[in-house]
C-alpha positions in Angstrom: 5.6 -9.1 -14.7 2.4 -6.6 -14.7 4.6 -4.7 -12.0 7.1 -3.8 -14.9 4.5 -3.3 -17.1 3.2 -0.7 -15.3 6.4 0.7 -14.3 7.5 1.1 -18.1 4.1 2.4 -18.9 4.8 5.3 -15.8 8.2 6.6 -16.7 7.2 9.5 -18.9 4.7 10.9 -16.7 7.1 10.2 -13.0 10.6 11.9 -14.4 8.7 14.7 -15.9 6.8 15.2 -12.1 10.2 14.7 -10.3 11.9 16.3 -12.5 13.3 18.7 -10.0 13.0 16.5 -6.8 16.1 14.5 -5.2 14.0 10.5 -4.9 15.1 7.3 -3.3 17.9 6.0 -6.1 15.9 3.1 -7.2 12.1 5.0 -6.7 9.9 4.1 -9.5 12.4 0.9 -10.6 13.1 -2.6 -10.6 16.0 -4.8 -10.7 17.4 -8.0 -9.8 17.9 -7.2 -6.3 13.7 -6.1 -5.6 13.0 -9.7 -7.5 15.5 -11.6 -4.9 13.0 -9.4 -1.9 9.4 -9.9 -3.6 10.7 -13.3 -3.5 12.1 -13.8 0.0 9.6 -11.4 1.5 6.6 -12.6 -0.2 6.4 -14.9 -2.5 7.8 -17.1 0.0 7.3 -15.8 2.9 4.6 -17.3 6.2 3.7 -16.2 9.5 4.5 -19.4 10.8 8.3 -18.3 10.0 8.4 -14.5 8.9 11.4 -13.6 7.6 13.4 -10.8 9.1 15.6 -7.8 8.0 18.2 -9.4 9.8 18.0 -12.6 8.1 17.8 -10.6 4.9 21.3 -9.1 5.3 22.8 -12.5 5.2 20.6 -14.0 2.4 20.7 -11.2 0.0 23.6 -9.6 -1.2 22.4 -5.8 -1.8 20.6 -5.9 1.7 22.8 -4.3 4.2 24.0 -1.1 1.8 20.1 -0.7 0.7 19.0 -0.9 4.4 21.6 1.6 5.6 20.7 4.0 3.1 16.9 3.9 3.6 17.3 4.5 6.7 19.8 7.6 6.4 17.1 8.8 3.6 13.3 8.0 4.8 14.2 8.8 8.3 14.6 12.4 8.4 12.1 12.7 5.1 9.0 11.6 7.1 9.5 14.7 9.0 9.3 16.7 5.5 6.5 15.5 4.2 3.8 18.3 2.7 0.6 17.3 2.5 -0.3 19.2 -0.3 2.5 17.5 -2.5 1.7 14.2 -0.9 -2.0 15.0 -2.8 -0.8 16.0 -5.7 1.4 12.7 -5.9 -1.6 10.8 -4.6 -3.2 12.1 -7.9 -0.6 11.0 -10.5 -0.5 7.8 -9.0 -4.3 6.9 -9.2 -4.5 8.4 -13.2 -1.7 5.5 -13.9 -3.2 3.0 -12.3 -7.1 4.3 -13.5 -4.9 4.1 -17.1 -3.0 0.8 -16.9 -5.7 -1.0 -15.3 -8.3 0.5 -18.1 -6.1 -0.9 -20.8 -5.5 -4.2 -19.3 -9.6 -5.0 -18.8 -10.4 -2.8 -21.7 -13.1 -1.3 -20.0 -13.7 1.9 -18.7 -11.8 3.1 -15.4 -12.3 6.5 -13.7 -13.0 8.7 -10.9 -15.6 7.3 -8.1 -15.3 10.6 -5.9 -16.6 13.2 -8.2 -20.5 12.9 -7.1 -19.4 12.5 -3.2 -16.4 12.7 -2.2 -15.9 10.2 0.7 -16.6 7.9 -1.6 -13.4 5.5 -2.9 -11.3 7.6 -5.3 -11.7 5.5 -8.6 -14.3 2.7 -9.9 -14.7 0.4 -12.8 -17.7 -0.2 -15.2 -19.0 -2.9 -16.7 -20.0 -2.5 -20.8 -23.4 -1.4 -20.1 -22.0 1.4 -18.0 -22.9 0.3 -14.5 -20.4 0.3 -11.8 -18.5 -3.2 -11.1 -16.2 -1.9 -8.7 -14.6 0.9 -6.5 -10.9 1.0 -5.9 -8.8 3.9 -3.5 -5.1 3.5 -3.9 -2.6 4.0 -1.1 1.3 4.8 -2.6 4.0 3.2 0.1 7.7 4.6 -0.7 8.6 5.2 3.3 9.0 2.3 5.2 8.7 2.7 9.1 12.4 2.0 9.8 11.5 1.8 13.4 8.3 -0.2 13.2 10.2 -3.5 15.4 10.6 -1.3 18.3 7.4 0.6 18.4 5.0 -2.0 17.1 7.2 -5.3 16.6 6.5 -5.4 13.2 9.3 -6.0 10.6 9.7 -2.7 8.3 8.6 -4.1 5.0 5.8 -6.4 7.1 4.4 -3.7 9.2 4.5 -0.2 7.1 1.5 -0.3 4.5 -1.0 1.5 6.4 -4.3 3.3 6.2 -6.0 6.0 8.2 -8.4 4.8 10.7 -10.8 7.7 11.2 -11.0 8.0 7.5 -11.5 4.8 7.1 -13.9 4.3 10.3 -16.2 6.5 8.1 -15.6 4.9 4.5 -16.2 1.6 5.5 -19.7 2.3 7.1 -20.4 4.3 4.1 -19.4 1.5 2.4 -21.6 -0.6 4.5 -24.7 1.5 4.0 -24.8 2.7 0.5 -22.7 0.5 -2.1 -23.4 -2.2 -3.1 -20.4 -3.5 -5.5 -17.4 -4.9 -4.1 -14.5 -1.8 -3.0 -11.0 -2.9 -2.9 -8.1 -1.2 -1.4 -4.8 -1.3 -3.5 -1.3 -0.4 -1.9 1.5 0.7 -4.3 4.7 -0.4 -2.2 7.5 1.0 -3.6 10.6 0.6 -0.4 13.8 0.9 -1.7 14.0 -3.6 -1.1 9.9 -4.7 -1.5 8.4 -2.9 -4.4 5.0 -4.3 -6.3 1.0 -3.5 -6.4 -1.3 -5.7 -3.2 -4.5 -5.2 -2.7 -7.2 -6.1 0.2 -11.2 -6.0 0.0 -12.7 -3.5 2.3 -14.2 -7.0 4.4 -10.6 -7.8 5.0 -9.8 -3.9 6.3 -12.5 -4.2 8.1 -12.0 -7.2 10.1 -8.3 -6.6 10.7 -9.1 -3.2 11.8 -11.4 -4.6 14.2 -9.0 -7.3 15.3 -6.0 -4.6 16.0 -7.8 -2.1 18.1 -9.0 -4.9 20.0 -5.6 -6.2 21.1 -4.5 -2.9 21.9 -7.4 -1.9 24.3 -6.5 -5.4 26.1 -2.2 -4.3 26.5 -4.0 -0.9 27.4 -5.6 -2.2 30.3 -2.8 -4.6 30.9 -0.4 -1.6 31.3 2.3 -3.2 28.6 1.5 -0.6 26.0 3.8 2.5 25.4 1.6 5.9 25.1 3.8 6.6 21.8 2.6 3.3 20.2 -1.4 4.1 21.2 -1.5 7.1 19.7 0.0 5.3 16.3 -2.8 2.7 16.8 -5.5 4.7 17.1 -4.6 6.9 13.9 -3.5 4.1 11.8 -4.9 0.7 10.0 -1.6 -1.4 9.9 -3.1 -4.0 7.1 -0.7 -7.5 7.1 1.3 -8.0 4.2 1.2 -11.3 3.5 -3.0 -11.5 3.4 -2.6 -9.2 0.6 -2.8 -10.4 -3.2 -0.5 -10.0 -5.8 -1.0 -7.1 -8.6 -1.8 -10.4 -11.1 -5.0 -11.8 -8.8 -6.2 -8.4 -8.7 -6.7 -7.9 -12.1 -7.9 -11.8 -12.4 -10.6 -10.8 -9.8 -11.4 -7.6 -11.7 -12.3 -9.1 -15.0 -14.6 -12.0 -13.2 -16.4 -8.8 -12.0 -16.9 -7.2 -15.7 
């Protein structure tokens, strides 16, 4: 699995950067027991019939301890967060993905932000040296515990995220001055779902549109909670299970080199 690959290829460089940092127990791994959730909330999974948490806990053996100490652990940590640190770790984690990816597709992978920055963080090039792609990459290791009561979204369904305002503004850059296709890749790593998905900006785009649209309509309905606005307006909530696998990605990469 390219997931292991990578993770493999990432040890050195993540225990030396948390060498001195207390992390989830199973941050930066896989076992037996985040095969069984790819699987069950995944692989296998549908809208038509999403599968719960709940559901989880009976189906998979590992599920109620894991879920009881996420909880106890991402809780009170998403009040700790630095965003400085949360920078520098947004760095490390783009070099090993610009670095795995560039040795997968043999080709050259680097920084897309250096001539303006609002562009997407890192791009691909073709042999002749002409850009094929842009990429940004979002790291998810804290699920929202709460999201079923604030947004009615299952944890591991409803917690990869993006900035709206941010990406209000990327995307009509997007529209306006590139020209290549820009991809959006989300490095889940919750202590049950763990893997690499990724979304073309068309697909944040349209989703984007389609959520702040249903919330103006419960706005002026009166069934929305003031809380849950606010976390609409700030945030992209992107639908797990439109996003491809780590495998298609790099499928769809090489059709573009």
């Amino acid at each position: 699995m390219l997931y292991e690959e990578l993770l493999e290829a990432s040890k050195p460089r993540f225990d030396e950067f948390f060498k001195n940092v207390k992390t989830f127990d199973n941050q930066f791994c896989w076992n037996e027991f985040n095969e069984k959730c790819y699987d069950y909330f995944y692989k296998n999974n549908s809208y038509d019939d999403l599968a719960t948490v709940a559901k989880a806990k009976e189906r998979i053996a590992e599920m109620k301890d894991t879920c009881s100490k996420c909880g106890k652990y991402f809780v009170p940590k998403r009040n700790e967060s630095i965003p400085k640190y949360d920078v520098i770790l947004g760095q490390q984690i783009e070099e090993e993905l610009m670095s795995f990816i560039q040795g997968k597709l043999g080709t050259r992978v680097c920084r897309g932000d250096l001539e303006n920055r609002s562009y997407p963080d890192c791009k691909i090039l073709k042999e002749d040296g002409s850009i094929a792609a842009y990429f940004e990459v979002k790291y998810h290791a804290a699920p929202f515990v709460y999201s079923v009561r604030f947004t009615g979204r299952e944890c591991y369904e409803g917690s990869v995220t993006l900035d709206y305002k941010k990406m209000k503004k990327q995307l009509a850059l997007i529209d306006e001055e590139i020209n290549v296709p820009v991809f959006y890749l989300h490095w889940i790593d919750y202590p049950c779902l763990k893997g690499i998905f990724f979304e073309s900006s068309e697909e944040v785009k349209n989703h984007m549109e389609q959520q702040h649209s249903e919330f103006e309509r419960k706005k002026r309905e009166g069934d929305e909670r003031k809380t849950v606005g606010a976390r609409y307006f700030s945030k992209i909530y992107s639908y797990l299970l439109d996003l491809k696998d780590f495998e298609s990605m790099l499928d769809e990469f090489k059709a573009l080199i």
